[in-house]
C-alpha positions in Angstrom: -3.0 25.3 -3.2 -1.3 22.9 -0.6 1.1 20.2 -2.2 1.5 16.8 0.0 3.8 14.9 -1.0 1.7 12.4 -3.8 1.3 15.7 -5.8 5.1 16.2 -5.6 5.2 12.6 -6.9 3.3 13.0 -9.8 4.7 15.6 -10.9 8.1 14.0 -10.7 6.1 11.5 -12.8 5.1 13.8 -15.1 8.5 15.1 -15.5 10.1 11.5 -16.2 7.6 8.8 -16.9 9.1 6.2 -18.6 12.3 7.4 -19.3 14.1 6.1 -16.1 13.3 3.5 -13.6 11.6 4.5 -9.9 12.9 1.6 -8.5 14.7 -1.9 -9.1 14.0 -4.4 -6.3 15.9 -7.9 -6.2 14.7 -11.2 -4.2 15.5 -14.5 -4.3 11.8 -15.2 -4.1 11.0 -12.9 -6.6 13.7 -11.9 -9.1 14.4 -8.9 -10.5 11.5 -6.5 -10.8 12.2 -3.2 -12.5 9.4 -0.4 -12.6 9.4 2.9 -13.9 8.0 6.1 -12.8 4.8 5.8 -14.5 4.6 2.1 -13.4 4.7 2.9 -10.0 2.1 5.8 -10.2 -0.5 3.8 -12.3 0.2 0.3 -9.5 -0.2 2.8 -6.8 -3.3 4.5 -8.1 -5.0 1.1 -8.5 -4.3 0.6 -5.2 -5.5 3.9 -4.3 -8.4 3.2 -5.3 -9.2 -0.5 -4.5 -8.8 1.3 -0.9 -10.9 3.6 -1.6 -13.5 1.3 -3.0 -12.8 -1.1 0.4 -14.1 2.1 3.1 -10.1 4.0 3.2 -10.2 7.2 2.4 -8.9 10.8 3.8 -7.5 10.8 7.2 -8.0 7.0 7.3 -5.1 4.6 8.5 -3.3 2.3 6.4 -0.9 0.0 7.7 2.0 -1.0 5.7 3.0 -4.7 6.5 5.3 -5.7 3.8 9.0 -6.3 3.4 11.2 -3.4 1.4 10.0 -4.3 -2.2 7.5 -2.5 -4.6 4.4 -3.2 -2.7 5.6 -1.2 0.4 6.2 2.1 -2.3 2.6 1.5 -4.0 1.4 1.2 -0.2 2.8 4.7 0.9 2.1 6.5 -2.5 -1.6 4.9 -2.4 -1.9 6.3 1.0 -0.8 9.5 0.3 -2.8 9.6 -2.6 -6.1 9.1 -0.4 -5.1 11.6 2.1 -4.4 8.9 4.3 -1.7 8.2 6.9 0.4 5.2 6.4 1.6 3.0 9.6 4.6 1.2 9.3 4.5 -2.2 10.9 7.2 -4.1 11.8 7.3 -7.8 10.4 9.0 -8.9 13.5 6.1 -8.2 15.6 4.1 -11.1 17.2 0.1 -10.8 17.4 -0.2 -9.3 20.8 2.2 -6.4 19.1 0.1 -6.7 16.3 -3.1 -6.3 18.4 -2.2 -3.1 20.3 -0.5 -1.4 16.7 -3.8 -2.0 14.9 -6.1 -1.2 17.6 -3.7 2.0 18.5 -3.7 3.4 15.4 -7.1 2.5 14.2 -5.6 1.2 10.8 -8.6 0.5 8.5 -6.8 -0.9 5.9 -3.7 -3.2 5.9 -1.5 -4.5 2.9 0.6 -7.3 4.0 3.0 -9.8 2.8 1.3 -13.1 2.3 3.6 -14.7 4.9 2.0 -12.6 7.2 -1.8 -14.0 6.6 -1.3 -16.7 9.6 -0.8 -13.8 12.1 -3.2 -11.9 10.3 -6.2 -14.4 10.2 -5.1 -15.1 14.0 -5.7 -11.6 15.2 -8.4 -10.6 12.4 -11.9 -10.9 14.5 -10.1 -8.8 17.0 -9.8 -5.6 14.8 -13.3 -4.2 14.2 -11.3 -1.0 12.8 -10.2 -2.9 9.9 -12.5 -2.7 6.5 -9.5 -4.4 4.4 -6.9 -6.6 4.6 -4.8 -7.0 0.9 -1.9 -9.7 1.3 0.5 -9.9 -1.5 1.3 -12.2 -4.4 -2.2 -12.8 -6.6 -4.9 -11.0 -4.5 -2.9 -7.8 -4.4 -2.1 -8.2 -8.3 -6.2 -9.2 -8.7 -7.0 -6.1 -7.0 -4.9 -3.9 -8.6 -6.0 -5.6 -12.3 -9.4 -4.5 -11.6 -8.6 -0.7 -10.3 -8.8 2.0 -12.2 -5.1 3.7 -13.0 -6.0 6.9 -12.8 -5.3 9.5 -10.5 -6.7 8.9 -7.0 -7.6 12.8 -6.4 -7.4 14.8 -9.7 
C-alpha cells in the first residue's frame, strides 16, 4: 500500500486526537483559535468533501489563497485528502498574476481569504478551469457545517 502524506496525518490523528493541540493561531482580527488534532482532521474532511461535491477530486488543482491561519492547514490536508495538488498563491499577487497562476495551473478549486473576493470577482469570468471558489469567514464555515466529517478516502 502507498502512504501520501493525509494517511500519515491520520494516523498521527489517530495516535493523538484530542489529547494535544495541532495548532494555535493568533490574529488580531480573529483571536485566539486553538484546534486539536481531531479538530483539524474532521474541518479538513468537511472540506474535503465540499470539494469533492463542487467537481475537485484526484489529480485536480486547488489553490490555496489564504493567509497563515487554520484555513490554509484544512486547505492542504483537504487537498491531500482528495488526491489533489495544492497551489500556493501568494496574497501579494495583483490579478494579472492571478490570471496567469490560475490559468497555469488549471486550479479548479480556490479557498481564499475573503479580503481577496474583490480580486477574485475581478478575474472570475476569466477562469473557465475553476468549478469553486470558497472565501473565508461564514461561507467557508456554511460549507464545512453541511460536509460530512468523515474520512475523504477510507
Amino acid at each position: 500500500m502507498t502512504h501520501q502524506l493525509a494517511d500519515l496525518w491520520e494516523d498521527l490523528v489517530d495516535e493523538l486526537g484530542d489529547e494535544r493541540e495541532a495548532v494555535v493561531v493568533r490574529s488580531e482580527e480573529h483571536g485566539e483559535r486553538r484546534l486539536t488534532h481531531t479538530e483539524l482532521e474532521a474541518r479538513a474532511n468537511r472540506l474535503a468533501h465540499h470539494l469533492r461535491a463542487c467537481g475537485g477530486g484526484v489529480g485536480s488543482t486547488v489553490g490555496c489563497h489564504v493567509h497563515n491561519g487554520t484555513e490554509y492547514l484544512e486547505a492542504l490536508l483537504a487537498a491531500y485528502k482528495l488526491r489533489a495538488v495544492p497551489i500556493n498563491v501568494n496574497y501579494r499577487y495583483v490579478e494579472d498574476e492571478l490570471r496567469y497562476l490560475f490559468a497555469d495551473a488549471g486550479i479548479r478549486a480556490v479557498v481564499h481569504d475573503a479580503e481577496f473576493a474583490p480580486r477574485m470577482a475581478a478575474i472570475r469570468d476569466q477562469l473557465p478551469d475553476l468549478a469553486v471558489e470558497l472565501a473565508t469567514g461564514e461561507d467557508y464555515e456554511a460549507a464545512l457545517a453541511a460536509a460530512d466529517p468523515a474520512p475523504a478516502f477510507e
